[in-house]
C-alpha positions in Angstrom: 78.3 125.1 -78.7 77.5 124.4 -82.8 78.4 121.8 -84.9 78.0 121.5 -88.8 76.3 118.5 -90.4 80.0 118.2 -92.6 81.4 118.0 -88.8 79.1 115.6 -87.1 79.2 113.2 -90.2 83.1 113.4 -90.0 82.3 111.9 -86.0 79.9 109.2 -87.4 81.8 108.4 -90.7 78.3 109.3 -92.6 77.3 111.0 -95.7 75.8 114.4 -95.7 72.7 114.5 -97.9 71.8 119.0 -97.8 73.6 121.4 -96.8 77.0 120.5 -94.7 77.3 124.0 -93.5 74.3 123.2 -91.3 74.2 124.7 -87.7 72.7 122.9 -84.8 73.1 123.4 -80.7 70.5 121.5 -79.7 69.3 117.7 -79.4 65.5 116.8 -79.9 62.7 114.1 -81.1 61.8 114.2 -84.3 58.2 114.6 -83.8 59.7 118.0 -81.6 62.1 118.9 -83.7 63.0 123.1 -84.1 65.0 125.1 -86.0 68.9 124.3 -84.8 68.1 121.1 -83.4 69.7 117.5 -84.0 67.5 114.3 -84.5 67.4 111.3 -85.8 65.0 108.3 -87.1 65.7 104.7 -86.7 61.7 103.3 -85.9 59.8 103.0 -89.0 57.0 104.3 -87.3 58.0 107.4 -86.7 58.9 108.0 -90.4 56.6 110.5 -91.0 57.9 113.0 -89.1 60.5 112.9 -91.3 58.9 115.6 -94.0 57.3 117.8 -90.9 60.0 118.5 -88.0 61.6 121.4 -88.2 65.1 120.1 -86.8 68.2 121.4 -89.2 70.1 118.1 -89.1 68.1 114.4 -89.0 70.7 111.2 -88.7 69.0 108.3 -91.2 69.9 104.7 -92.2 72.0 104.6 -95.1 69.1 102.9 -96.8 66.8 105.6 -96.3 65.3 106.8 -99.3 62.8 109.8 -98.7 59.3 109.5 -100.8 58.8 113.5 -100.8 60.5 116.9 -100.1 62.5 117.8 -96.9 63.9 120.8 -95.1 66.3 118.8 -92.9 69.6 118.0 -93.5 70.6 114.2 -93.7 73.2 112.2 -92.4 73.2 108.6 -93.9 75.0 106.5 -91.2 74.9 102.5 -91.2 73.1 102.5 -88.2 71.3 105.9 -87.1 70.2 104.6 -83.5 74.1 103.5 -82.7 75.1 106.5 -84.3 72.9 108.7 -82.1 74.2 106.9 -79.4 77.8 107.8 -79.8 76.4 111.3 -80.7 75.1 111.4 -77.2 78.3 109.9 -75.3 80.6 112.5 -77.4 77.9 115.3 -76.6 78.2 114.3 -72.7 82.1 114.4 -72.7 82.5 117.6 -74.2 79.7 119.0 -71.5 81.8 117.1 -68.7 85.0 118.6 -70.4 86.2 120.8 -67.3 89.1 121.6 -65.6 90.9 123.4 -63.3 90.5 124.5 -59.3 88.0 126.6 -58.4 87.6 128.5 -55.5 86.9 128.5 -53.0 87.7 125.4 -52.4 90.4 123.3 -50.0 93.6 120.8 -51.1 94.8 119.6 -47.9 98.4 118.8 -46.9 100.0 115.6 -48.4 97.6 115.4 -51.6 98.6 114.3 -55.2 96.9 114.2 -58.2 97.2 113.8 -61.8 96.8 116.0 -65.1 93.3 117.6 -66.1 92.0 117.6 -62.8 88.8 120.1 -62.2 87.5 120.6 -58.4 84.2 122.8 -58.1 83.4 125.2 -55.7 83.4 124.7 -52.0 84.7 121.0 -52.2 86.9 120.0 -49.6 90.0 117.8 -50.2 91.0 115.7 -47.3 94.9 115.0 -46.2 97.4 112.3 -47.6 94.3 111.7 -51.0 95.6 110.6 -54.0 93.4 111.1 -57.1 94.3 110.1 -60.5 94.6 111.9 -63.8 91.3 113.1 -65.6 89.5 112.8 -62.3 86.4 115.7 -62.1 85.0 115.9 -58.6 81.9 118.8 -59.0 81.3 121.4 -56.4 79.9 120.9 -52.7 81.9 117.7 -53.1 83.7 116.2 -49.7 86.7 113.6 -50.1 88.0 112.6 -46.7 91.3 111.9 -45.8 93.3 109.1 -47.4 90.9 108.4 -50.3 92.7 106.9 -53.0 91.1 107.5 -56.2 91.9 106.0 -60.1 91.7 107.8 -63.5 88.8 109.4 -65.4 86.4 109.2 -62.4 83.7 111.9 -62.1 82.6 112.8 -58.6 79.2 115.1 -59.5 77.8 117.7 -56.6 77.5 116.6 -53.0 78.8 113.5 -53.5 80.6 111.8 -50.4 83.4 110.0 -49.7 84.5 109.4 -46.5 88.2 108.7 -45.4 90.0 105.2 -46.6 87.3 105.1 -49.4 89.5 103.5 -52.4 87.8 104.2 -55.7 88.7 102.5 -59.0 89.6 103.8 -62.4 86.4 105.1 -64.5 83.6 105.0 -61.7 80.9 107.5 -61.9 79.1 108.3 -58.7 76.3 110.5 -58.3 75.2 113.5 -56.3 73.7 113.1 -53.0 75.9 109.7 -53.1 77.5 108.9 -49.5 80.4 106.2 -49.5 82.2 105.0 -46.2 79.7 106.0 -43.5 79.5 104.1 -40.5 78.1 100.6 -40.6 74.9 100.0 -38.7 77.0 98.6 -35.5 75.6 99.0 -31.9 76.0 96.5 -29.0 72.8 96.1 -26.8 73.5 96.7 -23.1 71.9 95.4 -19.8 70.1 98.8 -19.1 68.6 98.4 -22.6 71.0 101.0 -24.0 72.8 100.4 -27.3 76.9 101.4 -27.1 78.4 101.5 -30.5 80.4 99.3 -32.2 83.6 101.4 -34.0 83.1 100.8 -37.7 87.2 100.6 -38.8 87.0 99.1 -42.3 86.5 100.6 -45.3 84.7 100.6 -48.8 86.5 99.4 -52.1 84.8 100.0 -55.6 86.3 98.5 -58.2 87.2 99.7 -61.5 84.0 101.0 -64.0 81.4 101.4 -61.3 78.7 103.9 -61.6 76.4 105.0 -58.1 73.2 106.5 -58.2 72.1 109.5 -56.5 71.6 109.3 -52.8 73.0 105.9 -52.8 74.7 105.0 -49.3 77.6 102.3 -49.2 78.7 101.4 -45.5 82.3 100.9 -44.5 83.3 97.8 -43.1 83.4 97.2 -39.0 86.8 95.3 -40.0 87.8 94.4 -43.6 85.9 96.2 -46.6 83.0 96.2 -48.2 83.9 95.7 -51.7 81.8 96.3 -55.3 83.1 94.6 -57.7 84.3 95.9 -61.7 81.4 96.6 -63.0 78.9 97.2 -60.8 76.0 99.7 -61.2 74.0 100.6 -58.4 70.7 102.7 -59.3 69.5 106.2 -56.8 68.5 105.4 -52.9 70.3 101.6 -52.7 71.5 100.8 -48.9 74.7 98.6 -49.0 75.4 97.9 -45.7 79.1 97.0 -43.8 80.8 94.1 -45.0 78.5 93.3 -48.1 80.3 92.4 -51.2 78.5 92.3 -55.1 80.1 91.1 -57.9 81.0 91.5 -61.3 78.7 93.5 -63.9 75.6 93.1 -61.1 73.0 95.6 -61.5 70.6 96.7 -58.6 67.6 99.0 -59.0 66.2 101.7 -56.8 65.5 101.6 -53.0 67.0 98.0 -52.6 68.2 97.1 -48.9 71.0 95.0 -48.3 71.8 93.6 -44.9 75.3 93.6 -43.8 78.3 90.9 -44.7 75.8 89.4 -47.7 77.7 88.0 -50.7 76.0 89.0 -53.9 77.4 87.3 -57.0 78.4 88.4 -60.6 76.0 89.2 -63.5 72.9 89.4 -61.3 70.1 91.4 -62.4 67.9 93.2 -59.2 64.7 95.0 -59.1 63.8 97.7 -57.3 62.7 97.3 -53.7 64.1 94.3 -53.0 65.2 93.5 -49.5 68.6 91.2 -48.2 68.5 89.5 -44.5 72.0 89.4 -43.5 74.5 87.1 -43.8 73.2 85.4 -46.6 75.4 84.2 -50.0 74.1 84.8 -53.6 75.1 83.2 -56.5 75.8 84.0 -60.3 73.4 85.5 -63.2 70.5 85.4 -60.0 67.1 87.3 -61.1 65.5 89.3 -58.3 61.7 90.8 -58.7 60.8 94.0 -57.8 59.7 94.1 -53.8 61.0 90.7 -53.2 62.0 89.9 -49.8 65.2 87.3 -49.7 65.9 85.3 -46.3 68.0 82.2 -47.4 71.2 81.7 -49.7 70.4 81.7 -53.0 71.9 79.1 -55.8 73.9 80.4 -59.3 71.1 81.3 -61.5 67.6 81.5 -59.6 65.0 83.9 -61.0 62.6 84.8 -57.6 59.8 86.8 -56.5 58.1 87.3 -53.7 58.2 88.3 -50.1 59.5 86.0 -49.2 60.6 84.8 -52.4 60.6 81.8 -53.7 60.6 80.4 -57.5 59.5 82.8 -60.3 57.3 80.2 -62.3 56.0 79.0 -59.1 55.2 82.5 -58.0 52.8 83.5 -60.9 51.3 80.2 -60.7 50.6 81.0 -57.1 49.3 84.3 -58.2 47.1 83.1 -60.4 44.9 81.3 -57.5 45.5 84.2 -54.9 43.6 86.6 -57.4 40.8 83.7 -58.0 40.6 83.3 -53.9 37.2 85.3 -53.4 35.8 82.5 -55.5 37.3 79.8 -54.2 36.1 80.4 -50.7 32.6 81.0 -52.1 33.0 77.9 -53.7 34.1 76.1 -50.6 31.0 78.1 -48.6 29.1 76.3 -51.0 30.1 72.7 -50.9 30.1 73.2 -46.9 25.9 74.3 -47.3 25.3 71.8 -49.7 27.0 68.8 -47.2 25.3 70.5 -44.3 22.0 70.0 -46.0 22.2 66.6 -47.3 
């Protein structure tokens, strides 16, 4: 699709500085900027490119003032990286903008949903689901049966949601995304066989949660496990049954969290970090990359480590580790010197 520079500087509330009849189709960087493309220049540093790129349209400060000729098209906006931004978000929803059942695909008996709706390809629709209005659910998509899911959710290809699964209004989850599998429940047995335990709980995401690709959220053995308003889970995260995270907590890639752990709001956790079980986290908690956490964990700790322990204390730590080829030589040496005297 095309938009003018008049257009796009009526979205923004800018000023066109060129020509407003100005076609573009395409985003770019400045410094790779072609004929039809949209850009824009917010660092200083990159001013330069300014009076090369070949991009149609460029989005400036309003303070801009250009110290030689130009090809490109202005638009003077107060801020040109927030401006960008909404660009961006606007250019995704009118991508996203579908609607409509396609086939083949399968609506089971007993299943209601709202206006707008668009179901790809070969998804499946389970029995007794309600899904909200504005709700986009991409092909190869499975929703089991009695899923209950809220408004302007987008469900993109292969994602998973197995039966009870309640999603919230405005939650974005990801291909390759599994929701509601079993928990990891199995009894041992005298023989030294494992019988499983039946997994009968569910999984609750709250409203404005976003899941990463690949991402797989255990159902509950009884209860839920819940993600809280907020939440947003990177790709390849392993919530296990009966975990619960809070408000607005963020959680990077390949993070492993043990079953019924309590993680609280407005933490902030690297990739790679690994939960024991049981274990209660508290509020606005920082987490390291590849830390290993074993204990509960008090409102507002910043850890690394495996196992972790204090951030300040941990670089300080580091610090000698690095310089403990020397100190051993050192030691060697004090031992050689007391042996000789």
């Amino acid at each position: 699709m095309k938009f003018t520079a008049a257009q796009i500087a009526g979205i923004l509330e800018g000023e066109v500085v060129g020509n407003p009849d100005a076609e573009v189709f395409k985003l770019a960087k400045i410094e790779e900027g072609t004929e039809g493309s949209l850009t824009f220049l917010a660092n200083p540093k990159y001013a330069n490119y300014i009076y090369t790129t070949a991009a149609t349209i460029t989005i400036v400060g309003a303070d801009f003032v250009p110290e030689n000729d130009l090809t490109t098209t202005l638009i003077k906006v107060d801020d040109a990286y927030k401006s960008f931004s909404k660009l961006l978000e606007y250019y995704n929803q009118v991508k996203l903008m579908k609607s409509g059942i396609e086939q083949p695909s399968v609506i089971s008996e007993n299943v209601t949903y709202g206006e707008h709706l668009y179901l790809g390809s070969f998804s499946y629709i389970g029995k007794n689901v309600t899904i909200g209005k504005n709700v986009k659910i991409y092909p190869n998509s499975f929703i089991g049966d009695n899923v209950t899911i809220g408004d302007d959710c987008i469900f993109f290809a292969g994602a998973r949601i197995y039966s009870e699964s309640v999603i919230g209004n405005n939650c974005v989850i990801h291909s390759g995304t599994i929701i509601g599998s079993d928990g990891f429940g199995f009894a041992p047995q005298e023989d030294g066989t494992y019988s499983k335990v039946p997994q009968i709980g569910n999984v609750i995401l709250e409203d404005d949660v976003e899941v990463g690709s690949c991402t797989t959220i255990d159902r509950a053995t009884l209860g839920s496990t819940i993600i809280r308003k907020g939440v947003k889970l990177d790709n390849q995260i392993q919530i296990a049954h009966n975990v619960e995270i809070g408000e607005n907590t963020v959680i990077a890639a390949q993070t492993g969290i043990a079953g019924s752990t309590k993680i609280g709001k407005n933490c902030m956790i690297g990739g790679q970090v690994g939960f024991a079980g049981h274990l209660i986290i508290g509020d606005n908690v920082r987490i390291q990359a590849q830390s290993g956490i074993g204990k509960n964990i008090k409102d507002g700790e910043v850890l690394q480590g495996s196992p972790s322990f204090n951030y300040s204390d941990w670089n300080k730590s580091y610090v000698h580790f690095r310089n403990l080829p020397k100190i051993v030589a050192d030691l060697e040496d004090l031992k050689k010197n007391n042996n000789s005297n």
